[in-house]
C-alpha positions as CSV (number, residue, x, y, z in Angstrom):
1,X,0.0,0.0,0.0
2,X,1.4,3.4,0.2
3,X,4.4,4.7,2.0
4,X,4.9,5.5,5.5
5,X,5.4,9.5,6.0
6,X,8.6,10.9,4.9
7,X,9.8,11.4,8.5
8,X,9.0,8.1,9.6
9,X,11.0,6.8,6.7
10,X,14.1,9.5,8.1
11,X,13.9,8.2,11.6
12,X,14.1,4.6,10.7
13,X,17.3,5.2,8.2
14,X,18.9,6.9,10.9
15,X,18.2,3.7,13.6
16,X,19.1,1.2,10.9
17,X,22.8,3.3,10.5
18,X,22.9,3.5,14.3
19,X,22.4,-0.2,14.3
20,X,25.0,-0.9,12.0
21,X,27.6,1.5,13.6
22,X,27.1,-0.5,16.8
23,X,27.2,-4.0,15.0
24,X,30.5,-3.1,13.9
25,X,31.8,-1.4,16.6
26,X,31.1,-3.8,18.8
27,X,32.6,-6.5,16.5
28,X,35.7,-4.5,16.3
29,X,35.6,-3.8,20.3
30,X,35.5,-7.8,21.1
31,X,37.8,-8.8,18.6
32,X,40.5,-6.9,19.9
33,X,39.5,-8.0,23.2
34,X,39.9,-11.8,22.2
35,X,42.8,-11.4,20.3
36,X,41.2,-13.2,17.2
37,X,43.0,-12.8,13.8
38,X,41.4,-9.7,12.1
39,X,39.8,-12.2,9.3
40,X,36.7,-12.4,11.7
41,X,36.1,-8.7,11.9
42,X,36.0,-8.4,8.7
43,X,33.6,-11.6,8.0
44,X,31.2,-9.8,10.2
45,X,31.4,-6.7,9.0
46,X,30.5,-8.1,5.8
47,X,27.9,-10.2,7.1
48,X,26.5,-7.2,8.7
49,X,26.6,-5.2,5.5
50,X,24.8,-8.5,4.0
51,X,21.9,-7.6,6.8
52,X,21.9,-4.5,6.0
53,X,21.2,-4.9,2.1
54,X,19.2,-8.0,1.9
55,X,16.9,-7.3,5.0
56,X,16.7,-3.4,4.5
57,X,13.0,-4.0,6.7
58,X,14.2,-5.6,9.6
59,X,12.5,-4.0,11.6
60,X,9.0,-5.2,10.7
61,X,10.6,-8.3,11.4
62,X,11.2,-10.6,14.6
63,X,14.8,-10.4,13.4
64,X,17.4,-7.1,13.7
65,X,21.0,-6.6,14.3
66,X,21.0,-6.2,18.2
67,X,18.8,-9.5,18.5
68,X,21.8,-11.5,15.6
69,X,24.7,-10.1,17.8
70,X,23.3,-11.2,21.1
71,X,22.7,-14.7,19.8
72,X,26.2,-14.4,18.1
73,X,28.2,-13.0,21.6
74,X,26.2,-15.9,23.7
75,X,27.9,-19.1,21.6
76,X,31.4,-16.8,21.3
77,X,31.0,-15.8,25.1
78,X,30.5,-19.9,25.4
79,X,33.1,-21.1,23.5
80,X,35.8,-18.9,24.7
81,X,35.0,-19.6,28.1
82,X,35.5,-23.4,27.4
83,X,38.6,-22.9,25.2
84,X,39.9,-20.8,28.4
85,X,39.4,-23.4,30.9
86,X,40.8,-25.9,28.5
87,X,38.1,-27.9,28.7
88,X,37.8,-30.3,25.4
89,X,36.5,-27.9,22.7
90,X,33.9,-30.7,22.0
91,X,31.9,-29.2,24.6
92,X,30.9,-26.2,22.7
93,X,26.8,-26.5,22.0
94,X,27.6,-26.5,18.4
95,X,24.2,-26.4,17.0
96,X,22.5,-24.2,20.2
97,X,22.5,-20.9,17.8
98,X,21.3,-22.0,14.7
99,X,18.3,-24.0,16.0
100,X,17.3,-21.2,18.1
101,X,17.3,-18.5,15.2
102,X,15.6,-20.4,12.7
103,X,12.5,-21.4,15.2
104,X,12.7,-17.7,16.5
105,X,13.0,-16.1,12.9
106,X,11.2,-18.3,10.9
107,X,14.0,-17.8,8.0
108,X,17.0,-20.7,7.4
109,X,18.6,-17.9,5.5
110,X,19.2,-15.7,8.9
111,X,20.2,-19.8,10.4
112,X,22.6,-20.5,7.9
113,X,24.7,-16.5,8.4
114,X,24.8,-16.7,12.1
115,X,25.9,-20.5,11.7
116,X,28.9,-19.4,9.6
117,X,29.9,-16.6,11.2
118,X,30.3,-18.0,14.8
119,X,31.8,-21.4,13.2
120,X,34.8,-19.1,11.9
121,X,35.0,-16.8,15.3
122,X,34.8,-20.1,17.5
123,X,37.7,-21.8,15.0
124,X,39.8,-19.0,15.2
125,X,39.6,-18.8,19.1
126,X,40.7,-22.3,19.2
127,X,44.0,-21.3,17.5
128,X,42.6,-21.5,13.9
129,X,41.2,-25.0,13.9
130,X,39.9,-25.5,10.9
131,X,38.4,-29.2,11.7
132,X,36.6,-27.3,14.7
133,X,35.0,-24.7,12.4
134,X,33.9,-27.0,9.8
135,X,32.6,-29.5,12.6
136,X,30.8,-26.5,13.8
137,X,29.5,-25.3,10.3
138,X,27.7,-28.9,9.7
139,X,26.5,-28.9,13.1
140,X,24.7,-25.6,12.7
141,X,23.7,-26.4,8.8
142,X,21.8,-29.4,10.0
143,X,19.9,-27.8,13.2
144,X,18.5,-25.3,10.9
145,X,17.2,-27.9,8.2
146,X,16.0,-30.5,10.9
147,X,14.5,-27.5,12.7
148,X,12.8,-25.4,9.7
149,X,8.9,-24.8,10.4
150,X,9.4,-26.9,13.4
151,X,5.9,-26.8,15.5
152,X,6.2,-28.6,18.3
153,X,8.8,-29.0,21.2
154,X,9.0,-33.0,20.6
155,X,9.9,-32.7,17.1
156,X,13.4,-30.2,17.8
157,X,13.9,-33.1,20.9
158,X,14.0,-35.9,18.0
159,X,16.4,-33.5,15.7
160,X,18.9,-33.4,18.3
161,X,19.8,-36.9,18.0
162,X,19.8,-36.7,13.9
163,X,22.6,-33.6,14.4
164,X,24.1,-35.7,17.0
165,X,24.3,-38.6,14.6
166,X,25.5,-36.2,11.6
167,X,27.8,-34.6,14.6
168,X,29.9,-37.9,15.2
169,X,29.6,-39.4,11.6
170,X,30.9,-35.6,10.8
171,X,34.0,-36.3,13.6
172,X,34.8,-40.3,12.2
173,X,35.7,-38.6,8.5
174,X,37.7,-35.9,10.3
175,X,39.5,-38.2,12.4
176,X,40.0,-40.9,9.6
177,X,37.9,-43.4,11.0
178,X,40.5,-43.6,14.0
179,X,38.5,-45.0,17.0
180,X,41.0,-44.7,19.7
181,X,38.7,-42.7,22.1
182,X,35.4,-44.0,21.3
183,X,33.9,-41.9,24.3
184,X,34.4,-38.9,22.1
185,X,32.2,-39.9,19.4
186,X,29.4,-40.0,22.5
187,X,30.2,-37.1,23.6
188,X,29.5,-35.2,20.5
189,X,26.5,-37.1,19.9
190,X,25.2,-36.5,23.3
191,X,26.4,-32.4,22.3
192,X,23.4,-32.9,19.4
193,X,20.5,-34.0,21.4
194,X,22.1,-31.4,24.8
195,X,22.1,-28.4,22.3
196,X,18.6,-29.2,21.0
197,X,17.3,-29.8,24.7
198,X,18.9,-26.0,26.0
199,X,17.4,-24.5,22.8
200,X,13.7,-25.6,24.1
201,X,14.5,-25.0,27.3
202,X,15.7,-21.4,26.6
203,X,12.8,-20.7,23.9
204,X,10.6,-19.0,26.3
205,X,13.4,-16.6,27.4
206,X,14.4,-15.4,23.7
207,X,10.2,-15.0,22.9
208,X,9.7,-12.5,25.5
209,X,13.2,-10.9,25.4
210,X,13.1,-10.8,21.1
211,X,9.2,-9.9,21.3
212,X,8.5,-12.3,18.8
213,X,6.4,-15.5,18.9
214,X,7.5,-19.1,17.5
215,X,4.9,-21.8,15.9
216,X,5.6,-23.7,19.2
217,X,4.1,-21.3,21.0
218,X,1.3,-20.3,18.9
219,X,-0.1,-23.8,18.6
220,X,0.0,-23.8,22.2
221,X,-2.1,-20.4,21.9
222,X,-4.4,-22.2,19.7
223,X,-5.5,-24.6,22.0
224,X,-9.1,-24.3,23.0
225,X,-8.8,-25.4,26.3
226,X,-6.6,-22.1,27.2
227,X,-8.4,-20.3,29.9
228,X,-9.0,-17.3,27.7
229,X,-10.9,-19.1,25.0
230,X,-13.0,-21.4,27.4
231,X,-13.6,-18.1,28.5
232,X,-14.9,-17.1,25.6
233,X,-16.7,-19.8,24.6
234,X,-18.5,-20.3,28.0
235,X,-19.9,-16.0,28.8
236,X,-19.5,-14.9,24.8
237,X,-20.2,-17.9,22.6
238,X,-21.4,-15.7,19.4
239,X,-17.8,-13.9,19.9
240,X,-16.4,-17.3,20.2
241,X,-17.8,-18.4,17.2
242,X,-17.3,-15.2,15.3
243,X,-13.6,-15.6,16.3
244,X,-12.9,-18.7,14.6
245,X,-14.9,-18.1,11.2
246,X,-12.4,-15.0,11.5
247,X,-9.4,-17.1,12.3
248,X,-10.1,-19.6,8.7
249,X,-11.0,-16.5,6.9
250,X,-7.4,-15.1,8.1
251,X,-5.5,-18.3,8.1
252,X,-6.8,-19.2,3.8
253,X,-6.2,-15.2,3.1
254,X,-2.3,-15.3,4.3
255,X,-2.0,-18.6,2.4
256,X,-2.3,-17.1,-0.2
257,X,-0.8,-14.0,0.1
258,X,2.6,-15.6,1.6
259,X,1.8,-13.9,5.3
260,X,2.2,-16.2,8.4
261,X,-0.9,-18.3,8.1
262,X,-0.5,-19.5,11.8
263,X,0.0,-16.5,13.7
264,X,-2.8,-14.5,11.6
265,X,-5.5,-17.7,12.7
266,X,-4.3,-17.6,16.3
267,X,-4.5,-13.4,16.5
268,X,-8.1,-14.2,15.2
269,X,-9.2,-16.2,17.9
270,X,-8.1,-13.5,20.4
271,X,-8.8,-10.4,18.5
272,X,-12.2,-9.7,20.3
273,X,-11.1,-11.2,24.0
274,X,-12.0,-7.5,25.4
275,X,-16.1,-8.2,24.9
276,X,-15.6,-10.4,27.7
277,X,-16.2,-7.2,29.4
278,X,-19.8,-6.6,28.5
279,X,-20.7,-9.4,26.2
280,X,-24.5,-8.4,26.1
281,X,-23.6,-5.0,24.3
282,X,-22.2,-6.8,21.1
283,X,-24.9,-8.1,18.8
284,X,-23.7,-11.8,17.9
285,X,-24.0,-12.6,22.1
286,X,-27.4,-11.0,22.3
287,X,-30.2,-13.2,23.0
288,X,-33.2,-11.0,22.6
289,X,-34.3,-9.4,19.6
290,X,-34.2,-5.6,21.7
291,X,-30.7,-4.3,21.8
292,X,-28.9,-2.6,25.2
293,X,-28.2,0.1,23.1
294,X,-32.2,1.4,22.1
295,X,-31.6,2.7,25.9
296,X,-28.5,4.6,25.4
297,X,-27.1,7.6,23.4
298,X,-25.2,7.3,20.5
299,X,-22.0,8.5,22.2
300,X,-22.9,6.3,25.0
301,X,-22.8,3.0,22.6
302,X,-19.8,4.3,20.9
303,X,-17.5,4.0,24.7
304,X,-18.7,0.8,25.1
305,X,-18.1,-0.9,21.3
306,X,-14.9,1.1,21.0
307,X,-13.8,0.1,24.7
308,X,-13.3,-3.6,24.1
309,X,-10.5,-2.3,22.1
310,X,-8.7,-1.1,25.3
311,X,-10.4,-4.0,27.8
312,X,-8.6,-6.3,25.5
313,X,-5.3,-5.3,25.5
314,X,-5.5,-5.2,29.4
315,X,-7.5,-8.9,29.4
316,X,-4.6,-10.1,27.4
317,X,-1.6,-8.4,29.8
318,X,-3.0,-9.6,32.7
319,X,-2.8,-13.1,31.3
320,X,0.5,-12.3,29.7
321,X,-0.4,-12.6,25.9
322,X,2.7,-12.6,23.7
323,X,2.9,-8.9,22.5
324,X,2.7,-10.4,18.7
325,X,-1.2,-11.6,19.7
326,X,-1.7,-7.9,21.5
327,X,-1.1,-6.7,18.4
328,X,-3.7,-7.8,16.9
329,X,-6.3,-7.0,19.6
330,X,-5.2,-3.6,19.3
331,X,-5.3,-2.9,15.5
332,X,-7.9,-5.2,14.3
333,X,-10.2,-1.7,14.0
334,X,-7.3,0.5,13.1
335,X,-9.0,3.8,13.0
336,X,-12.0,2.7,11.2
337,X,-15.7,4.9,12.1
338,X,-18.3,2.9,14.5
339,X,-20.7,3.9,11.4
340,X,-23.9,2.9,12.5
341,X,-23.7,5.2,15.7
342,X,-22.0,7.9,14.0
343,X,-25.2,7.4,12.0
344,X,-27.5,7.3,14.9
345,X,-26.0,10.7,16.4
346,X,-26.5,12.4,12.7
347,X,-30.2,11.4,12.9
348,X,-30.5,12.6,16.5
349,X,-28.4,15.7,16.3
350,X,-30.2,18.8,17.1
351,X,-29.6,22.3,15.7
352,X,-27.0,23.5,17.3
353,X,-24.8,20.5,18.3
354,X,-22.1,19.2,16.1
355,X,-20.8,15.7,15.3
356,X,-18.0,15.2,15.0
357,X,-16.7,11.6,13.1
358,X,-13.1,11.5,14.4
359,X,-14.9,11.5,18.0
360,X,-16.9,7.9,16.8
361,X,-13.3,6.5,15.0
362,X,-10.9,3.8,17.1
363,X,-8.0,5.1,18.3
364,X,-5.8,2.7,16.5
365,X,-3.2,2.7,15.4
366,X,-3.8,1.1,11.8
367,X,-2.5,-2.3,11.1
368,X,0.9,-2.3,10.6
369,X,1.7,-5.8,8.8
370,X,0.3,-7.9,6.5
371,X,-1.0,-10.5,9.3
372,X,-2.8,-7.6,11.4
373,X,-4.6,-6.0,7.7
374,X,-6.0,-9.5,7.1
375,X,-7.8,-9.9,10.1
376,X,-8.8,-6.6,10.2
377,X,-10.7,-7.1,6.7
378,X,-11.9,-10.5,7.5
379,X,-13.5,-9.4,11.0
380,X,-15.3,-6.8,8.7
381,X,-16.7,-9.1,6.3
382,X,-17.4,-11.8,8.6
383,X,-19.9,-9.6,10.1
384,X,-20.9,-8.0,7.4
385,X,-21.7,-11.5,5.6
386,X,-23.7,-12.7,8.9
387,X,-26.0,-10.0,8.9
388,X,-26.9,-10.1,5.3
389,X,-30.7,-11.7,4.9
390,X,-30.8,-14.3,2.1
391,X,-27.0,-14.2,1.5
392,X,-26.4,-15.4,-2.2
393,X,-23.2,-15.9,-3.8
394,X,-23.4,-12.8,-5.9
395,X,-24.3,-10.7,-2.9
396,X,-21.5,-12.0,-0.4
397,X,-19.1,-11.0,-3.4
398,X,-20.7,-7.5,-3.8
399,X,-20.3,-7.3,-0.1
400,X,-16.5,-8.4,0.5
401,X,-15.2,-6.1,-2.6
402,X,-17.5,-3.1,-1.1
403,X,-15.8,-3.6,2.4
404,X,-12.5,-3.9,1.2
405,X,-12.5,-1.6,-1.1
406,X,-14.1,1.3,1.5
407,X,-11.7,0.0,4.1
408,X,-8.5,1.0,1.6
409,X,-10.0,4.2,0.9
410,X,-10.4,5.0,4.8
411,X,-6.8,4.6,4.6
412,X,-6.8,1.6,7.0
413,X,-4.4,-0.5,4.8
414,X,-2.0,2.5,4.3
415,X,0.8,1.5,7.2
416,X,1.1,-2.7,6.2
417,X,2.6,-4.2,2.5
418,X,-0.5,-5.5,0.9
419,X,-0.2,-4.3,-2.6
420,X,-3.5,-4.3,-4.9
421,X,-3.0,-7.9,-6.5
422,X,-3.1,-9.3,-3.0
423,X,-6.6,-7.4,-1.6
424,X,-7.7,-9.0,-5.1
425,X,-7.0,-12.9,-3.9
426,X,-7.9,-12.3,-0.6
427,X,-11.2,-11.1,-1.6
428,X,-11.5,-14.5,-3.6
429,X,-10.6,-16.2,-0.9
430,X,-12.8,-14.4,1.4
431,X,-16.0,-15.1,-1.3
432,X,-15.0,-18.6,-1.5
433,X,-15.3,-19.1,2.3
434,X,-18.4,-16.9,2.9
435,X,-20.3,-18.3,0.1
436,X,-19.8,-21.9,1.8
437,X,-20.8,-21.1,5.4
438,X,-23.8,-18.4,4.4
439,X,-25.2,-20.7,1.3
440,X,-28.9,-21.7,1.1
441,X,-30.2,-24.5,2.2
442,X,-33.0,-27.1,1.9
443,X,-36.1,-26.8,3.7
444,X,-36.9,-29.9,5.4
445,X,-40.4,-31.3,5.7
């Protein structure tokens, strides 16, 4: 969609340089401090350069520079430790770093640079060992492939003993199939399955301190029996249900759009958590045909629909939500009008009072990545499409393009990356769905 403001864009050039001045100071700084041939400065100053030009984004993604460099410093903090004590080399968690960036990054590309640049620091600390770098480089190559869209703690448990495997086959061609100290080949095996056992271990830790979210941890989200949903399901059930229509509208849209499927479904499902609050003023829970609202004002019914935007966020802090879900519970309205009471206030407004609509609009802010947009659209249509009376296939596609289309002239889409030809397959997708929950059926005898 369009471009964020011209200052915005200034203020996150200048971070991004500030970043990179840091990265490579500090690579400089330690370095010199270890002593380490000046090869390795200058592998990650061009790996940070690398960053620089192939992510030029990072920050709308889990991944930066400060988060790379503290993963980087932990396994060259840990490995010159060991070299220092002269403890057997062997001990180094060769695989630790790569495992844990691909699950916390989602991207083997960001795996595979950190792999290779702490296999050359940790070689080099160890007096140039070449054998101990490449050990280290297969070691960390296989942890992100074994580990790649990884969605459950069980599965990164069963890849340490493949890289443990690869680790000691990996040490038998080094060593010429010499078996003189058979316990070694254990221990580096034993390194595999130790490295991928600290990685789950430490997951939690790197989520909250990275503020990002991992599958593992969304699926564990997902779980109905979390005491947010039975929540939900038990004091707002036509939320509840709203929820996950919204969730496989969200999930089928970012499919298709290359977004995070997972984390879009599992924002869904939580998106609305704050009409917990005062279910009975949100017209899927109400179970009379007279609404709460005939009683109140206009401006009245605006606090309390716009208020679940704010009861939400708090709902989901106080049963510490992963910021990446908060997100989506506070921009699933962006800045969007609360139309039908801005309509309601018109038609009552007397002669000399004045409306204003900025005063019925969410506070926002507007979504601010593709995942967010998504859900924001299909929370629109999804209500949209429930309250049409016979809904038709024709009419539900009317509906979705009208939404989406007024929704991108309000400007809501304006701060994410979903370009026209996307809006255009999700609304296909959107149609598809709709027109198989909301089709006609047979009237039974």
């Amino acid at each position: 969609m369009t471009q964020r403001s011209t200052e915005g864009k200034k203020e996150g050039k200048i971070a991004a340089n500030a970043w990179m001045i840091l990265g490579a100071a500090l690579i400089f700084s330690v370095s010199a401090l270890l002593m380490i041939n000046l090869s390795v400065p200058l592998l990650l100053l061009l790996a940070v350069i690398y960053f620089r030009s192939a992510y030029p984004d990072s920050r709308r993604q889990p991944y930066n520079l400060l988060n790379l460099s503290l993963l980087y410093l932990i396994i060259v903090a840990a490995g010159y430790f060991i070299i220092l004590r002269g403890w057997p080399v062997i001990f180094i968690p060769f695989s630790l770093i790569s495992i844990l960036s691909v699950i916390l990054f989602n991207n083997i590309n960001i795996s595979v640079l950190i792999t290779l640049v702490a296999s050359v620091t940790v070689a080099s600390l160890n007096h140039n060992d070449f054998l101990l770098g490449l050990l280290f480089l297969i070691s960390g190559l296989a942890g992100a492939l074994f580990t790649q869209d990884v969605r459950r703690r069980t599965v990164v448990i069963k890849a340490g003993f493949i890289i443990g495997i690869l680790q000691a086959l990996a040490l038998i061609f080094m060593k010429n199939f010499s078996f003189r100290d058979p316990e070694i080949y254990l221990i580096v095996f034993l390194n595999g399955v130790c490295s991928a056992m600290i990685a789950v271990w430490s997951l939690p830790f790197f989520e909250y301190l990275f503020k990002t979210v991992t599958s593992i941890s969304l699926l564990e989200l997902a779980d109905f029996n979390s005491p947010l949903l039975q929540r939900l399901g038990l004091e707002a059930p036509g939320t509840y249900h709203h929820s996950l229509i919204v969730g496989n509208l969200s999930e089928a849209a970012c499919r298709e759009v290359g977004a995070n499927a997972l984390l879009a479904r599992v924002g869904a499902y939580y998106h609305d958590i704050g009409k917990l609050s005062k279910p009975d003023y949100f017209s899927e829970n109400q179970k009379e045909d007279a609404s709460r609202h005939n009683s109140l004002s206009p401006a009245m019914s605006k606090l309390i629909i716009m208020n679940h935007v704010k009861e939400g966020m708090d709902l989901a802090k106080k049963y510490r939500l992963n910021p990446a879900i908060i997100e989506f519970i506070q921009q699933h309205h962006g800045s969007s009008l609360v139309y039908y009471f801005y309509r309601r206030a018109l038609e009552n407004q007397e002669m000399d009072q004045q409306i204003k609509e900025d005063v019925f609009r969410y506070p926002g802010p507007k979504p601010n990545s593709k995942e967010t947009a998504i859900v924001l659209l299909a929370d629109s249509v999804e209500a949209a499409a429930r309250a049409l009376k016979d809904p038709t296939l024709p009419k539900i596609g009317e509906l979705v393009h009208k939404i989406i289309n007024n929704k991108f002239i309000d400007g809501q889409l304006d701060e994410c990356e979903l370009t026209l030809k996307d809006l255009e397959r999700i609304s296909a997708v959107f149609i598809h769905i709709l027109g198989a929950i909301y089709h006609g059926r047979v009237t039974y005898p």
